[in-house]
C-alpha positions in Angstrom: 3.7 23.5 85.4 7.0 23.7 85.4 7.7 22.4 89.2 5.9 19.3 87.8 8.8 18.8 85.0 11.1 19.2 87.9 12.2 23.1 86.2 12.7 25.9 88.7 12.0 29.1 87.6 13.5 33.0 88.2 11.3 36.0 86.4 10.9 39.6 86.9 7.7 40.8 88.4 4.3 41.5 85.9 0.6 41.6 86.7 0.7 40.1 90.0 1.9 42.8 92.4 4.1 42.3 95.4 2.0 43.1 98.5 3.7 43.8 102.0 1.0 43.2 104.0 0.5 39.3 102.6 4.3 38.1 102.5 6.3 36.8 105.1 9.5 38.5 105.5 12.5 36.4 105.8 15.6 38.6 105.3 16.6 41.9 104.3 13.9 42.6 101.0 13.2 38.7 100.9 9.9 37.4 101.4 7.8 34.3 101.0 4.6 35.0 99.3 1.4 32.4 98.6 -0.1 33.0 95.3 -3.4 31.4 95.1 -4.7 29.7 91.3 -6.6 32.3 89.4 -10.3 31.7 89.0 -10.1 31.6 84.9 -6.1 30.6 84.4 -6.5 30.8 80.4 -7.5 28.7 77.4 -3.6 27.8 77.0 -3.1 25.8 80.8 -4.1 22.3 79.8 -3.6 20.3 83.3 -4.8 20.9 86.5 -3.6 23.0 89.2 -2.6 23.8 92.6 -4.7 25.9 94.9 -1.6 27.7 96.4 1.9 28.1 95.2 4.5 28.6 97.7 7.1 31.4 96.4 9.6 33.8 96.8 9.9 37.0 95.9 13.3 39.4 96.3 13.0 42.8 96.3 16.3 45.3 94.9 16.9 49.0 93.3 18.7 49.1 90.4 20.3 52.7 90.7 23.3 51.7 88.5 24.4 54.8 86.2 23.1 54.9 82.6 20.1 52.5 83.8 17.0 53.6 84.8 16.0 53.9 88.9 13.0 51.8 89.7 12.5 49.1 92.4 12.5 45.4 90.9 10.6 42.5 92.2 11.7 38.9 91.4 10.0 35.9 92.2 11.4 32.3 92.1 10.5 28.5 93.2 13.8 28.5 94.7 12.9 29.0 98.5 16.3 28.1 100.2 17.8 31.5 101.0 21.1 29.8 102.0 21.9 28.0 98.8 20.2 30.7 96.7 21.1 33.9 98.2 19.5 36.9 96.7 22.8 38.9 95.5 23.5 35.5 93.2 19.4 36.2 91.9 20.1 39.9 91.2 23.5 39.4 89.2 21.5 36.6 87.7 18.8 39.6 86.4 21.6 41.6 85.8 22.7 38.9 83.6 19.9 38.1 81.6 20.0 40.2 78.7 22.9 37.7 77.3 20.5 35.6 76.3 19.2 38.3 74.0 22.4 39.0 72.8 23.2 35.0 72.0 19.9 35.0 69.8 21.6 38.0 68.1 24.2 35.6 67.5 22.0 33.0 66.2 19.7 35.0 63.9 21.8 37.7 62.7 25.4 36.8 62.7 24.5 33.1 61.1 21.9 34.4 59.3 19.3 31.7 60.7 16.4 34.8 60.9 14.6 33.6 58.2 15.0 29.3 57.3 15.0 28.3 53.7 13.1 25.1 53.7 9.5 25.1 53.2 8.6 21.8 55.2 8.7 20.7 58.9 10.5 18.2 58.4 13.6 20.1 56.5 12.8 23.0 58.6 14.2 21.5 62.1 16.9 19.9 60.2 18.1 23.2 59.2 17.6 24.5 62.9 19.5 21.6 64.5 22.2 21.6 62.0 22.4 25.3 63.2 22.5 24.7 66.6 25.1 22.2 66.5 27.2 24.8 64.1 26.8 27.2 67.1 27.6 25.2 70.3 30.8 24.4 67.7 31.9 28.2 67.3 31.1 28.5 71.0 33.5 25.6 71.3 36.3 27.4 69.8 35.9 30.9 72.0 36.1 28.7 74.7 39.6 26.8 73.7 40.5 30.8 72.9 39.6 31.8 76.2 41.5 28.6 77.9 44.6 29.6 75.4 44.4 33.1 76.2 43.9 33.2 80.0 41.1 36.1 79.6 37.3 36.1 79.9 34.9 34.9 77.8 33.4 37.7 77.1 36.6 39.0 75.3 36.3 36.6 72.5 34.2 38.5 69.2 31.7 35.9 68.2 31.1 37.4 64.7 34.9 37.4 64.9 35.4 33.9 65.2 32.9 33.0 62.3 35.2 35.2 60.0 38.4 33.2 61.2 36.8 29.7 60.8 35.7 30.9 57.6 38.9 31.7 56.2 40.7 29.0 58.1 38.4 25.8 56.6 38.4 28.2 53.1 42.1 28.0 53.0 44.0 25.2 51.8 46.7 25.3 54.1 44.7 23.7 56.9 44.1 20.3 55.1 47.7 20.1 55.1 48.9 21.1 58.7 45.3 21.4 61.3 46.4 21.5 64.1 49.0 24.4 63.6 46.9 26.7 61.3 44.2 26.2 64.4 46.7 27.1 67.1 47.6 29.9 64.9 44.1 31.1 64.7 43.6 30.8 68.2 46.6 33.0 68.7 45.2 35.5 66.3 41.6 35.4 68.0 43.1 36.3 71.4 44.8 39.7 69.8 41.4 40.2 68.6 39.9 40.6 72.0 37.0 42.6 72.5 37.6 45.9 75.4 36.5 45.5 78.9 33.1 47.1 78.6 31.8 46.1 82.2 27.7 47.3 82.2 28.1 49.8 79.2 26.0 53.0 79.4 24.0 54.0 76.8 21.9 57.3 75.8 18.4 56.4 75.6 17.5 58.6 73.0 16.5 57.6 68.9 18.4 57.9 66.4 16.2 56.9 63.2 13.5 59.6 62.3 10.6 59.0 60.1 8.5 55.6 60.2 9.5 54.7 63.6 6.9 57.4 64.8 4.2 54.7 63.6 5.4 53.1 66.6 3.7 54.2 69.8 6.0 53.5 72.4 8.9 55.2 70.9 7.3 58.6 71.1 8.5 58.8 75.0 12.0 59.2 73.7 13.6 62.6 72.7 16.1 62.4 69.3 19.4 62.1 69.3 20.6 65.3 68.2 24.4 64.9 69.3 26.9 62.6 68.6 27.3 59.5 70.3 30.3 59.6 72.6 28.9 62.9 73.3 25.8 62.3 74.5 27.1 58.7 76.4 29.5 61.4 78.6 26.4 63.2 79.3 24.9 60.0 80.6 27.6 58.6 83.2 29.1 60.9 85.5 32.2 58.8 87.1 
């Protein structure tokens, strides 16, 4: 479905299992598999079709410190191994809990969790005008980052919310907007976040009581030290 929108997709194995024996090995842990169409593909597929999908599927370990040692399968429409190589795949993966942390952005630090209007039509005008509010602050860390010769990743995005806030609060930048903007540029780039390349993380709870109700969380033991304790503990240099 979405080959036929002309999409290409990258996604972490989950029910289908990688089999050896059926792939077609075409460099070091990359293979081209054929998945055939399911007998009963769900009530939610509304168009027809193929019989056979053509993939590929690329095979790593993640033995990073402070992450967990398994073997991870991805499979993706996009076949060429030349202008796709798999290390660009994997950092890709790697990558991909960004996203997660962008909709952090979105719902917590804007506070656009829960919307306010009550009808469709208001609601995605209050979701748009969102949106556009975001790609703006985005806008800004980048001119920081330009200004600042550094990383994006440097630039605090609840950070920058704070200093537009003040800046369009204050009166001084109706009078002079393009200095008191240079100036908070300035002042964003001593703000910089700290280098914290793949930070390591016990994986242990903190929070006691109703979480219990949850299943899943009953694998993890307590944290019963303090933090930067208990990180040491975790990553051995």
């Amino acid at each position: 479905m979405l080959l036929k929108r002309g999409v290409d997709a990258v996604f972490r194995e989950n029910q289908r299992k990688f089999r050896p024996d059926e792939a077609i090995r075409t460099g070091r842990d990359d293979y081209i598999v054929f998945w055939k169409a399911p007998s009963s593909p769900g009530d939610w597929v509304d168009e027809d079709l193929p019989d056979m999908l053509v993939m590929r599927a690329v095979r790593f370990t993640c033995a990073t410190r402070g992450f967990r040692s398994y073997e991870i399968t991805l499979y993706t429409t996009l076949l060429d191994r030349r202008k796709y190589p798999s290390e660009k795949l994997i950092e890709m993966n790697y990558r991909r809990w960004e996203i997660e942390l962008r909709l952090r952005d979105i719902k917590t630090v804007m506070g656009m969790e829960l919307l306010k209007c009550k009808t469709p039509e208001g609601w995605r005008k209050e979701l748009y005008m969102g949106l556009i509010a975001y790609n703006m602050i985005r806008a800004v860390m980048l001119d920081t980052a330009c200004r600042g010769r550094m990383q994006l990743a440097r630039i605090s995005f609840s950070g920058t919310v704070q200093r537009l806030d003040a800046l369009i609060g204050g009166t001084l930048f109706l009078k002079e907007p393009t200095r008191w903007y240079q100036y908070m540029l300035d002042r964003l780039i001593a703000d910089r976040l700290p280098l914290r390349p793949g930070p390591v993380e016990p994986r242990n709870l903190k929070r006691r009581g109703k979480i219990l109700l949850v299943p899943y969380t009953l694998q993890y033991l307590y944290l019963t030290v303090p933090r930067n304790v208990a990180r040491a503990a975790v990553y051995i240099p």
